[in-house]
Phi, psi and omega in degrees: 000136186309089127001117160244124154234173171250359188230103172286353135333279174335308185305297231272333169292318189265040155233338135327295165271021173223202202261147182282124178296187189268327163185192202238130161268104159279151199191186175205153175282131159100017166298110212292328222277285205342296176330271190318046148233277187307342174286310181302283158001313168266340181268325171299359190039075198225132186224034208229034177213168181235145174264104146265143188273071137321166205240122159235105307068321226224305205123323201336351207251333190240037160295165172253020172265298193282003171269358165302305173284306204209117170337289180283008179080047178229140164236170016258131184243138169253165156244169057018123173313337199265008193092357189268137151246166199203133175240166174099136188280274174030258150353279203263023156288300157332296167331308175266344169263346179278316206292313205258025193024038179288135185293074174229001193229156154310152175272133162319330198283322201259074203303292213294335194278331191281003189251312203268335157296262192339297189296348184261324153339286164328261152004288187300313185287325184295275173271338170256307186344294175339256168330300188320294179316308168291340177277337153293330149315292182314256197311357203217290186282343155286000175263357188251341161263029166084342197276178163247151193302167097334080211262005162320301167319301197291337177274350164249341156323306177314329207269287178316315162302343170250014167289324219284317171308321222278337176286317186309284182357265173353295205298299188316323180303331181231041179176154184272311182235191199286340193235014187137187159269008185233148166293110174246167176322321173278003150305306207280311133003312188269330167011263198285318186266035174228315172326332194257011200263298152013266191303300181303005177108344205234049160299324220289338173306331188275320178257352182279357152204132219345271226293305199299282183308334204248350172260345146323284192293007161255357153267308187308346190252345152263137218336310209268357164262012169258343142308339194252319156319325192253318189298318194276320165306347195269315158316312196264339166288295181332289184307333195285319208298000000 
């Protein structure tokens, strides 16, 4: 079962005293990078780590404990019992489903299919992350530092997320998912920043077309990221109260 704290003492002291999880997610609540890690988990159904909480608000990410784990002050990182660590979600999404045999990656035997997962890996970080990630930025993580969006920045993000759907579109017409016919890592990859796309007002990119909407509800509906999904709203209704 997963660990939770919000104090990397705290972790280290109750990893001390219990049986050593397989590794530490360092993360933060509502981090799209954090997600995409903790999503790849759940669908590998793997709970044998511990989630610590940094407050980055408080800075805590740019400590010199935590710069150790990761140069620039970033999260999400993991470590290992045996000591290794890897920071960049991605990375350790990939990582953790090649270690822990989660059904999300291609098999190696199939070069053009494991050649057409790379390229759609690119494609994600490239044309959408990219743009997506400033409007989440602009609309989302500045209200809570108080600032106002940019809304130049936002408008032109805005255009590139929807040149990028107008292409998925297409592409979804002919494949179930972004890497193929099977849910891969890079589905999971799309989540957390389409989720906050959401959250901003800008669902409509998403449900306003056909092939794009109907491979969104097939990821989001499945169990076990509707669980993990549910779990977190539920977290979040708690804490406003």
């Amino acid at each position: 079962m997963s660990r939770l704290t919000n104090s990397p003492g705290f972790a280290s002291k109750l990893l001390y005293n219990s049986k050593m999880s397989a590794f530490t997610l360092y993360g933060s609540r509502g981090s799209t990078n954090t997600d995409r890690v903790r999503l790849t988990l759940a669908e590998g159904g793997f709970t044998d780590y511990e989630l610590v909480l940094l407050n980055l608000q408080k800075g805590e990410q740019k400590s010199k404990e935590h710069k150790q784990r990761h140069p620039w002050g970033k999260i999400p990182v993991i470590t290992s019992a045996e000591g290794f660590t890897l920071y960049e979600s991605r990375a350790i999404c990939k990582y953790l489903a090649t270690k822990y045999s989660f059904p999300l990656l291609p098999s190696d035997s199939d070069v053009e299919v494991a050649a057409l997962f790379d390229q759609a890996q690119y494609v994600e970080m490239l044309y959408f992350a990219e743009p997506a990630g400033r409007i989440a930025f602009e609309k989302f993580a500045k209200r809570f530092l108080g600032l106002p969006p940019d809304d130049v920045v936002v408008s032109d993000a805005l255009r590139s997320v929807e040149m990028f759907f107008d292409v998925a579109e297409r592409l979804l017409h002919h494949k179930d998912y972004m890497a193929g016919n099977d849910f891969t890592l890079v589905d999971i990859y799309y989540i957390p920043l389409i989720q906050r796309l959401f959250a901003c007002g800008y669902g409509d990119i998403i449900v306003s077309r056909e092939a794009v909407s109907a491979w969104w509800d097939r990821c989001v509906n499945r169990p076990a990221i509707q669980r993990m999904l549910a779990a977190d709203n539920e977290a979040a209704v708690a804490a406003s109260r």
